[in-house]
Structures are given as structure tokens and as C-alpha cells.
N, C-alpha and C positions, 0 to 999 in steps of 0.2 A: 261614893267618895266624890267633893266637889274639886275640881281639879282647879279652878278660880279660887277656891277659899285657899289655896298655897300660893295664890299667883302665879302658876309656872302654867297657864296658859291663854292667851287671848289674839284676837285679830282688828282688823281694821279694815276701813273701804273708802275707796276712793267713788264719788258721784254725788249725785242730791244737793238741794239749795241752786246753787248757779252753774252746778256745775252740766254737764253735759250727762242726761239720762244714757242709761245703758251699760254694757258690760266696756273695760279699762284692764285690757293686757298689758302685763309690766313685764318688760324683757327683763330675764337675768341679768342680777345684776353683775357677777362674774362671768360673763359666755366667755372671758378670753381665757381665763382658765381651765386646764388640761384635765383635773380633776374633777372639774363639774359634769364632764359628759363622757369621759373614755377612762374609767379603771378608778384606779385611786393612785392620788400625783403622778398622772399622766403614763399609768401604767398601763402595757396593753392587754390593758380587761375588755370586758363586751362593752360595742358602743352604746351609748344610750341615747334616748330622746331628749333633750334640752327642757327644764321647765318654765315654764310659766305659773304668771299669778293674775287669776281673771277676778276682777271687784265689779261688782251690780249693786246699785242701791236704790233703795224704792222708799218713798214717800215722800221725798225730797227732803234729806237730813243735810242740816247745819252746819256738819263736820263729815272728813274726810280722814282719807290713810294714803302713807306712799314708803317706800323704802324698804320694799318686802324683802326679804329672803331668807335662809335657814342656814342652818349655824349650830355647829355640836360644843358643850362646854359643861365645867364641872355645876352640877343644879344641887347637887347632895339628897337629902332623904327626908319623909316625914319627921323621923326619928331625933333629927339635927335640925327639924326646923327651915330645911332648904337653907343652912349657912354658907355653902358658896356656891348659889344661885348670888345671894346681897354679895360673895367677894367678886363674882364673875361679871355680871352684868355692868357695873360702874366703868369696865372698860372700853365699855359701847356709849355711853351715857354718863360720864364723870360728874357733869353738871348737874346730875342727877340723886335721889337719895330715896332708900324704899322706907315707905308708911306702911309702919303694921297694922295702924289700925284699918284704913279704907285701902291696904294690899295693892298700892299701887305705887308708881314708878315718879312724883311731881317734883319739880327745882326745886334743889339744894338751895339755888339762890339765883336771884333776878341775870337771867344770861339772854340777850340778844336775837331777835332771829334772824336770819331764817332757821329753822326747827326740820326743815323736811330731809337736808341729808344728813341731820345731827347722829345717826349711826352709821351709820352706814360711811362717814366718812371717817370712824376709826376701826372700823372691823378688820382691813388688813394690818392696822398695828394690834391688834387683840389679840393674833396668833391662835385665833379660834378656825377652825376648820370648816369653811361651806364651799356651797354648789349644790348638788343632787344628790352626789354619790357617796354613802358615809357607808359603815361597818357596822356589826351588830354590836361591839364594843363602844360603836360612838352612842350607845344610847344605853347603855348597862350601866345601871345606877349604881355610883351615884353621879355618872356622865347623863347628858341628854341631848336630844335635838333637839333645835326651840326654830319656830316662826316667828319672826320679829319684823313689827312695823309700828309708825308713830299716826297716833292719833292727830287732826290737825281742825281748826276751825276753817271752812270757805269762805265765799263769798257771801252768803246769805246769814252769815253768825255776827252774831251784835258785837260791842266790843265791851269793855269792862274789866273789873279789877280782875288782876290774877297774880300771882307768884310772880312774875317776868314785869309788870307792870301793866300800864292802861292798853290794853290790844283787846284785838278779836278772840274771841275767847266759846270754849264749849262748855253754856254755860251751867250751874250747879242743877238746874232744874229740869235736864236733862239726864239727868244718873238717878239710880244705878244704870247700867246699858245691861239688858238680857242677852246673855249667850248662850248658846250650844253649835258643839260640833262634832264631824265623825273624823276619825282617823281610817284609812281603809289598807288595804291588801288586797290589788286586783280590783274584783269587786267587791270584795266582800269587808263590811263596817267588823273591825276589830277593836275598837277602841268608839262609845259612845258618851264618856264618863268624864263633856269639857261643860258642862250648864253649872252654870251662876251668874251672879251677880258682878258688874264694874264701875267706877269702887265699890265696896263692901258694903262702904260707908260713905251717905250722900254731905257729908261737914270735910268741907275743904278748909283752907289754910286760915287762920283768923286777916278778918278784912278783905278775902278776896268772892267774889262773883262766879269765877270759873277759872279753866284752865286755858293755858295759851297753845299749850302740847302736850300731850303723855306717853311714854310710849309702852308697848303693848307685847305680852308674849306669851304665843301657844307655843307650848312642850310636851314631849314625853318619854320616860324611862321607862327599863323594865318594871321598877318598881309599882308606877303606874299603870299600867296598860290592865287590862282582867285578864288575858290570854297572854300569852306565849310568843312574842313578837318574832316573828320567821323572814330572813332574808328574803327579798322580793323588789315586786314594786309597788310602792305606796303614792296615795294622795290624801289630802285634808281638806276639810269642808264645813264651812264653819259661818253663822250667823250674829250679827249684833244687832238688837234694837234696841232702842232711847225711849223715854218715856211719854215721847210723843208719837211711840208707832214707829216711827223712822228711822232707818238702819242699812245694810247692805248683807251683802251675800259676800266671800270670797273661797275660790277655789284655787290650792296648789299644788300643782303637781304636774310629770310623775318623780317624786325622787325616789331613788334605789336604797335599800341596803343590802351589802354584800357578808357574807361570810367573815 
């Protein structure tokens, strides 16, 4: 099963082109939240470790990512098509509109950037739940937890037509981007079943060259997973490359689930 061909998973990295080689830890983005590290809403559960999200990128790619973090919401089922992942996610991303055909997340219409904290600065009006610490309920389909970050052009990326207008753009010649990732438990890969293709489909908007931002999400339910998802502690690990070789690494974790 490709967990890309439903779009409910993908990542992004921050490095490569101009940017500064090597690994790019991104603090939580909620640490001041009582739920991200001790219980659930600051209940006195076991403390936990704070996560991080470490991005490596190697061959010097054109485009980057920023604005990680994880977040439980209704994603629905094969069955329905993932109909409210497309009601859910437009509350991160309003500007935003999903392409069934190339399975991806491009503007609705011509909107402004800056683009890098275009989620992340509506997720506490989403009433979506993140941090570390979710339930085994936050992922019991047809709920999910999803990694969500935006794709973005650096310094090294040409500019050109896009959705948004004449900017820096990642451009069409460039996709699909290959992915795979593991989902883990401790140590052990529970979940190897995130490879495909991004977009689906390499035909962007009529008249445009590329894109200015997309943004991006690894997910998973019970429905998903091949095993038995068991409270614990987990991490995600996950690869993108472009079709010139260049791409990044990212790792996150530990987030918990509880009972």
C-alpha cells in the first residue's frame, strides 16, 4: 500500500544550495505547552523527553523545509477517499486547495509570502492537538497523527512562474521527489509502508514553471500501519530526493503514545 498515493504522508528538509551543509535541529515548536512533555493537558503523567526534528541534506538541493511539528486530526479512511483529511487540513492551509490529480497541497490562489510559518501560524486556532504526547485514540482511524512541514525554495533556486506569481520557485523539473520512511517503536521499524512519489503527477498549474511552497504531510492511522500500533515511544525517519539526486534526511522524535 503507497501511503503517498493518498497523500496522508510526506516530509521536508531544511539545508543544501546556499544553505549551510549538515544536520538543522528545530525546537518544538510548542515547548511552552504542558502537554507536549508531562501527561496529557498537563496532566501528572510520566515526564517525557522533549522532541526534536533533525533535517540533513545532501547534494545541495534547491529547496528546503521548516515548520515541523505533529498534530492529531480527523484524516478518514481509504474507503471515503480521506474526506476529511481535504476538510481538516484547509485549517492549517486555507490559502490552500488539494489536487487529486498530482495528490498535493498548491494555492488556491496567488497569496503573498512569506510562506515558512503559513502553518503553523494557524494551528493553535485549528483546535488540533500537538506536541509529543497523544493517545492511541489520536491515531484510531479515522483520526491520525500527521508530520507536517512546508516545502520552500532557498537561496540557490531560480525564480519563475508559479501559482503565487514571478518568485523563487521549486522548479517543475525537479518532481516527482522519491520518498521513503520508517515509522518506529523504540527500535524497532513498525511501519515501512511511506515510498512514492511527490507530486503523483510531474504537470503543474497551466502557465506555471514551479511552485513557490507546498506543504507536506507524513501520517498515520490504525488503518495504515501493517501491525498493531502499541502505546510507547515512537520516532519517524524519513527521506526525499529530487530528480537531480538531491534531497535530505529528517528525523523526529521521541513522541509518546499513551493508553
Amino acid at each position: 500500500m503507497s501511503r503517498y498515493a493518498a497523500v496522508l504522508g510526506v516530509l521536508a528538509a531544511c539545508g543544501g544550495g546556499a544553505s549551510p551543509a549538515g544536520d538543522d535541529t528545530i525546537a518544538p515548536l510548542d515547548a511552552a505547552r504542558a502537554d507536549a512533555f508531562v501527561g496529557d493537558a498537563g496532566s501528572a503523567g510520566p515526564v517525557h523527553d522533549p522532541i526534536s526534528f533533525t533535517v540533513s541534506s545532501f547534494n545541495q538541493p534547491t529547496w528546503d523545509a521548516t515548520g515541523a511539528f505533529l498534530f492529531s486530526a480527523p484524516l478518514g479512511t481509504s474507503s471515503d477517499n480521506y474526506a476529511e483529511m481535504r476538510a481538516s487540513f484547509p485549517a492549517l492551509i486555507p490559502d490552500h486547495t488539494y489536487n487529486a490529480q498530482q495528490k498535493i497541497w498548491p494555492s488556491a490562489h496567488a497569496h503573498p509570502p512569506p510562506y515558512d510559518g503559513e502553518e503553523t501560524n494557524l494551528l493553535a486556532a485549528s483546535g488540533f492537538h500537538t506536541g509529543n504526547v497523544f493517545h492511541l485514540a489520536d491515531w484510531a482511524t479515522p483520526q491520525g497523527i500527521a508530520l507536517a512541514l512546508m516545502l520552500l525554495p532557498n537561496g540557490a533556486a531560480a525564480t519563475g512562474a508559479t501559482p503565487d506569481g514571478e518568485l523563487p520557485m521549486i522548479a517543475n523539473s525537479l518532481f516527482p521527489l522519491k520518498l521513503t520512511g520508517e515509522l518506529s517503536l523504540d527500535a524497532t521499524v513498525v511501519d515501512m509502508q511511506f515510498g512514492s512519489s511527490y507530486p503523483d503527477s510531474t504537470a503543474a498549474a497551466p502557465l506555471t514553471v514551479g511552485y513557490s511552497h507546498i506543504p507536506l504531510f507524513f501520517t498515520e492511522t490504525t488503518a495504515q500501519a501493517p501491525t498493531e500500533l502499541q502505546p510507547g515511544e515512537y520516532s519517524w525517519h524519513g527521506r526525499a530526493i529530487d530528480a537531480t539526486g538531491a534531497g535530505f534526511e529528517v528525523y523526529a522524535g521521541p513522541f509518546y503514545i499513551e493508553p
